[in-house]
N, C-alpha and C positions, 0 to 999 in steps of 0.2 A: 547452917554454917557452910561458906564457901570453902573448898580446900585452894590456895594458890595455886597455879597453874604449875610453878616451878617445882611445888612439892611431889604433885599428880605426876610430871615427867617424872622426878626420880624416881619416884616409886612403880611405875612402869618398865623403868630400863633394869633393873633390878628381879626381873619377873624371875623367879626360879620354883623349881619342884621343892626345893629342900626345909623349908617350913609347911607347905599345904600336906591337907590331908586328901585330896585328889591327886595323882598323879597318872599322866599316860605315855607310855613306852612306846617307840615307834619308829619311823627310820630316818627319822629328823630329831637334834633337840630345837627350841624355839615353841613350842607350844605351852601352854599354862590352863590347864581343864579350870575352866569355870562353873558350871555345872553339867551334868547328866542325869538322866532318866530316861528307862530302859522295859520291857516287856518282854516275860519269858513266857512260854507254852510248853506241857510236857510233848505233845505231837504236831507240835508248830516251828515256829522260828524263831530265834533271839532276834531283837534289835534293839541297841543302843542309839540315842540322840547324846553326841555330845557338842557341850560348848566350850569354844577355846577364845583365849586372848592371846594376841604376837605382837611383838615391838616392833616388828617386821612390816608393813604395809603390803611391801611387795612378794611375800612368805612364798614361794614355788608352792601350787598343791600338786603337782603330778609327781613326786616321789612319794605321796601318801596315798595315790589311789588302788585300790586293792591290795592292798599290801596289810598283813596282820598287823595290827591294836593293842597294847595291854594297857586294861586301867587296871588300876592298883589303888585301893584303900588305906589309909593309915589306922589301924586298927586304936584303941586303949592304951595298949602295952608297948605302942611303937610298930612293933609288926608291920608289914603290910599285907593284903589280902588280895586277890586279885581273885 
């Protein structure tokens, strides 16, 4: 089933954290986690892969480089976990 084009934009422009159960904090809003998958070590390193969608094409990335991350979970209960 095709989705219209016109539907696809609304629902684009409307990207927000506040229904998803992914969410990432940061020093921009404009991001929308699409997925992640991540690798810990107890005497190694964490790394996170995450993937974003922006309505933005032109989205600046240099106020995101080295700069702290938080994903956040939406737990069962509401909660979030990070």
């Amino acid at each position: 089933m095709d989705i219209p084009s016109s539907a696809l934009l609304a629902s684009l422009a409307s990207l927000s954290h506040r229904d998803r159960l992914i969410q990432l904090k940061g020093p921009e809003a404009g991001l929308v986690v699409e997925r992640f998958e991540g690798t810990e070590a107890v005497c190694g390193d964490n790394r996170l892969q995450i993937d974003c969608l922006a309505t933005d094409a032109f989205l600046a990335l240099d106020p995101w480089l080295e700069q702290p991350l938080t994903l956040q979970l939406r737990q069962a209960d509401g909660a979030l976990r990070q």
